[in-house]
C-alpha positions in Angstrom: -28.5 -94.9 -26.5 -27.1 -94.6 -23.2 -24.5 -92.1 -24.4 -27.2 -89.8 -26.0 -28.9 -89.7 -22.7 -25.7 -88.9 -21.1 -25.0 -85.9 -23.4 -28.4 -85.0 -23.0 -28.3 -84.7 -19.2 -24.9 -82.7 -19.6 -26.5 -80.3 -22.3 -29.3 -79.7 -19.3 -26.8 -78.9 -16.2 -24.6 -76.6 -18.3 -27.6 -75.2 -19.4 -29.0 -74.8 -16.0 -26.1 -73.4 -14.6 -25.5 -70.4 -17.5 -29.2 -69.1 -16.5 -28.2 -69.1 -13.2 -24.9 -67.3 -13.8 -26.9 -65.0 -15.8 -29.5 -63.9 -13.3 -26.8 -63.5 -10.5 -25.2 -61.1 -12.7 -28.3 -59.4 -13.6 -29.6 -59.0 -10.0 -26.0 -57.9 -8.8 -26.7 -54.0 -8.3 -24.0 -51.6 -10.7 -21.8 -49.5 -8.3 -21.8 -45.8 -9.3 -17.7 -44.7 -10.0 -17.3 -42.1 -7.1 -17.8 -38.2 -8.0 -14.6 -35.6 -7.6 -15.5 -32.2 -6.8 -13.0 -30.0 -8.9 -10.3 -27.9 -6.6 -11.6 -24.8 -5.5 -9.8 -21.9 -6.9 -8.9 -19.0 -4.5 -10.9 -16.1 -4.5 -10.1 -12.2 -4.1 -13.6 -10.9 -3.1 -13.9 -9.6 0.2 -12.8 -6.7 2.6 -9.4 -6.8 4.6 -7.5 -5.2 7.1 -3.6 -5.1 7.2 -0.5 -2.9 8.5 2.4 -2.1 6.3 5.9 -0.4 6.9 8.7 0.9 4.7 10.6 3.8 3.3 11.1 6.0 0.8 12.5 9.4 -0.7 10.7 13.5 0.1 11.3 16.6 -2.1 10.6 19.9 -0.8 10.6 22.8 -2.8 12.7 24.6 -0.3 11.2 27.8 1.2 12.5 31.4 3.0 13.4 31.9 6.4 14.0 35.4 8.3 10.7 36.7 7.5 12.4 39.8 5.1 15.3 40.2 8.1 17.7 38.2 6.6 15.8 36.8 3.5 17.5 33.1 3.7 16.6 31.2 0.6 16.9 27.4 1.3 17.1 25.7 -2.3 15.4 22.0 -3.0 16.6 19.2 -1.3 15.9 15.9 -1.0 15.8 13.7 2.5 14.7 10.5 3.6 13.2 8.1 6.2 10.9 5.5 7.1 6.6 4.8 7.6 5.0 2.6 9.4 0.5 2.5 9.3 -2.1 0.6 8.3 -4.9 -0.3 5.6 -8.6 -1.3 4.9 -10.1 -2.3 1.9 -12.5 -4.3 0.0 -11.6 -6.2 -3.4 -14.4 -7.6 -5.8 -13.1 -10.4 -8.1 -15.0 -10.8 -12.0 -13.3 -14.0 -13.3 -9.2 -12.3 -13.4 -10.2 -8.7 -13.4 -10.5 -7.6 -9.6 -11.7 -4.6 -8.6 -11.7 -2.4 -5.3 -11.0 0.7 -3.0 -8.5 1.1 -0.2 -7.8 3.8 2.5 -4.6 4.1 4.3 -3.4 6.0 7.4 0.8 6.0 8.5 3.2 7.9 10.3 6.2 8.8 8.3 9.4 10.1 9.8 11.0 11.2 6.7 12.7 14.8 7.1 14.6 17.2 4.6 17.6 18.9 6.0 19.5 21.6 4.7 22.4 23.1 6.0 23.7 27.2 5.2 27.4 27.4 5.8 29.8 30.9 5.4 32.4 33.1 6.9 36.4 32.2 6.1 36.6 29.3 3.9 32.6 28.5 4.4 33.3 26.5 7.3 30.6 28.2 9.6 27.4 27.1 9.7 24.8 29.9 9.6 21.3 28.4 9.5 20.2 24.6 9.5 16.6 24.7 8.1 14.2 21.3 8.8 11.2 19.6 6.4 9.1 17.5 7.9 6.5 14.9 6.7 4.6 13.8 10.1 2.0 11.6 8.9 -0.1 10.7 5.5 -3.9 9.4 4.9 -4.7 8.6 1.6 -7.8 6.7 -0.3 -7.5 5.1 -3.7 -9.1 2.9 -6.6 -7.5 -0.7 -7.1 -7.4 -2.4 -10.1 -5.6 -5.5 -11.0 -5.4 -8.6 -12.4 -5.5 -12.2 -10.4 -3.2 -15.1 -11.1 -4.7 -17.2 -8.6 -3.5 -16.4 -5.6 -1.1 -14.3 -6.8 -2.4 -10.3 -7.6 -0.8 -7.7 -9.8 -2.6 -4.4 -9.4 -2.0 -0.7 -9.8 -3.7 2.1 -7.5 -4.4 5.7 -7.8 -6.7 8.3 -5.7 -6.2 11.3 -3.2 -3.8 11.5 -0.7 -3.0 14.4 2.3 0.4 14.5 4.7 1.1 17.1 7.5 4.3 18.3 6.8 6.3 21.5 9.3 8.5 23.9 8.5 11.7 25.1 10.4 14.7 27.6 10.0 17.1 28.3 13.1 20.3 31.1 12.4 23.4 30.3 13.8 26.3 32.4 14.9 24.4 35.6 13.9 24.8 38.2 16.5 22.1 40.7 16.8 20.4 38.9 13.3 19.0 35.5 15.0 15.9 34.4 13.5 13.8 31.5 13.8 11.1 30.6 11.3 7.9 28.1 11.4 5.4 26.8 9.4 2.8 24.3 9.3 0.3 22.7 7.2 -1.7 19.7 5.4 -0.7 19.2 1.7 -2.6 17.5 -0.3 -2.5 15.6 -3.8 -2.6 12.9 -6.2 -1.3 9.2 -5.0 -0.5 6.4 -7.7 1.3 3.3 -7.0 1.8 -0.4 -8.1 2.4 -3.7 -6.1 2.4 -7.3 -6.1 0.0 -9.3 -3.2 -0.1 -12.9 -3.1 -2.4 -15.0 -0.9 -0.7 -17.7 1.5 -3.6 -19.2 2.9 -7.1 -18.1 2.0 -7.1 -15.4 4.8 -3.7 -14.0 5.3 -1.6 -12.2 1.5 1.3 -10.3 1.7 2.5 -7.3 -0.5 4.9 -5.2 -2.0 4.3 -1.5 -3.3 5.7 1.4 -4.6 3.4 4.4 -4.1 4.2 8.1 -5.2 2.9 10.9 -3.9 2.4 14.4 -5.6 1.3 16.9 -3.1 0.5 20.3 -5.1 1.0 23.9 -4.0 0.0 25.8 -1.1 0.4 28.7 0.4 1.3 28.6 4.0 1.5 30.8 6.7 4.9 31.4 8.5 5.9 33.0 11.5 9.3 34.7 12.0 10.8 35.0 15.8 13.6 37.5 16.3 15.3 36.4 18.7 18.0 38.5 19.9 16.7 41.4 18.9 12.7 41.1 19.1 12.7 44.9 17.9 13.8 44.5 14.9 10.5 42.3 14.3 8.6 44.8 15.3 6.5 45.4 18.7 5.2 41.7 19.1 8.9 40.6 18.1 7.6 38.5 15.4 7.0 38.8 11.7 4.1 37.0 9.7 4.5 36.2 5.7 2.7 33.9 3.4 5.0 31.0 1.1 3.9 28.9 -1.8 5.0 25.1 -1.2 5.0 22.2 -2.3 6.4 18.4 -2.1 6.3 15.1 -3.2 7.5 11.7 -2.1 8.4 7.7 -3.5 7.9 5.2 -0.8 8.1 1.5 -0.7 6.6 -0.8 1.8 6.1 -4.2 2.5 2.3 -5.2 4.4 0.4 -8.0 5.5 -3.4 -8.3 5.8 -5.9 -10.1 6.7 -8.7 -11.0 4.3 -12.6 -11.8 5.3 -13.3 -13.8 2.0 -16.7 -13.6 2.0 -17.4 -15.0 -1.1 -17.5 -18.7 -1.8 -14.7 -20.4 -3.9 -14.8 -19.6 -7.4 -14.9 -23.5 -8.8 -12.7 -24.2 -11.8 -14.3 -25.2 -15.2 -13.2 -27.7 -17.3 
C-alpha cells in the first residue's frame, strides 16, 4: 500500500511539472526571423553633366586658291588633332532599355595641311594651304542598353563645327596670293560608347563619334599681294566654293549623374 501511494505522489509531481513546462512555453512570445531588404540595383535615370577629351581623324574635300590668278587646286587630304569640351544630358531607364538626349559643345584643334611643291626636281615649295576645324556643338538621341552599372549605347543627331580656310603662295614673284574662307558646316553625328557607373554619381565613358558635315558653298576672298592690280582696283578677288568635311574622333569623359530616381529594387 505504501508503494502505491508513493507512485501515486510521483505520477502527480511529474504531472505537475509538464503543465508547468507547457504553459512557460506557451506564454514565451515567438521572435519574428529578421527581414532583408533585397540590394538595390543601380539606376540610369537622371540628368548629368560631364567633360570629355580625345582625338580623332578630319577630311577635307580640298578647295582652290588664287581666286582665277593662279587657279591652285588643293586635292583631299586628311589631318589630325585633338578635342577637348563638355556634355549635358538626361537618361530615362525602362527595366534594361534606357533612353535619353545629349548636347555637346568642344574645341577641336584638328587641322588639314597640304603642301604644293615645284621648280627643278620639285623641291620648291609653292603654296602651303591650311584646314581648320575650330570648334563643334552637336545634340543627339541615346539609346542603349543597361548591364547594371555598366551601359552600352549608340547615339545619333545633328551636329555643326566652324571650320577656316587658308592658301599662302610661296616664292611667286609678281603672282602672290593669299586666299580665305570661313564658315559653319553642318551635318549628321552618329557614334557608339561604353559608360559604366563607379559609384552611383560619378560613370565614365568611351566613344567613337563620326561626323558627316554635308556641302556648302562658301565665300572666299583672294588677296593679291604683290601685285594688288592684278586683283583688280580693291586688290582682292571674291568667288564662291562648294565644301565639305567630315571627321572620326574618340574621347574618353567623365560625368556626373543627379540620379533622381530611386533604386530600382531587384525581384526575385
Amino acid at each position: 500500500m505504501k508503494n502505491s501511494k508513493l507512485i501515486v505522489a510521483a505520477a502527480v509531481a511529474v504531472s505537475a511539472m509538464l503543465g508547468i513546462g507547457a504553459a512557460s512555453a506557451a506564454d514565451m512570445a515567438v521572435r519574428a526571423i529578421p527581414y532583408a531588404a533585397p540590394a538595390p540595383v543601380f539606376s540610369w535615370t537622371g540628368c548629368y553633366v560631364g567633360v570629355h577629351a580625345g582625338a580623332g581623324v578630319a577630311h577635307d574635300q580640298g578647295f582652290t586658291t588664287g581666286g582665277g590668278i593662279t587657279a591652285d587646286i588643293l586635292a583631299d587630304r586628311h589631318g589630325v588633332g585633338g578635342l577637348a569640351g563638355g556634355q549635358l544630358g538626361c537618361n530615362y531607364q525602362i527595366g534594361m532599355l534606357v533612353l535619353g538626349i545629349e548636347g555637346e559643345g568642344f574645341w577641336s584643334g584638328m587641322k588639314v595641311t597640304a603642301d604644293r611643291f615645284g621648280g627643278i626636281n620639285g623641291s620648291t615649295l609653292f603654296e602651303t594651304a591650311t584646314i581648320k576645324n575650330k570648334w563643334d556643338y552637336d545634340i543627339a538621341a541615346r539609346f542603349g542598353i543597361a548591364f547594371d552599372r555598366a551601359l552600352v549605347y549608340g547615339k545619333a543627331g545633328w551636329v555643326a563645327g566652324g571650320f577656316d580656310w587658308n592658301g599662302v603662295d610661296a616664292n611667286c614673284d609678281i603672282f602672290c596670293t593669299t586666299t580665305q574662307g570661313s564658315a559653319t558646316l553642318d551635318g549628321l553625328l552618329i557614334g557608339i560608347g561604353l559608360e559604366y557607373a563607379f559609384t552611383n554619381n560619378w560613370t565614365t565613358k568611351f566613344e567613337y563619334d563620326y561626323l558627316g558635315f554635308g556641302s556648302k558653298n562658301v565665300a572666299f576672298r583672294t588677296t593679291c599681294v604683290t601685285t594688288p592690280a592684278f586683283c583688280g582696283p580693291s586688290g582682292q578677288r571674291h568667288h564662291t566654293q562648294n565644301v565639305s568635311a567630315d571627321k572620326h574622333i574618340f574621347k574618353v569623359g567623365i560625368n556626373y549623374l543627379f540620379n533622381a530616381a530611386a533604386p530600382v529594387i531587384a525581384k526575385y
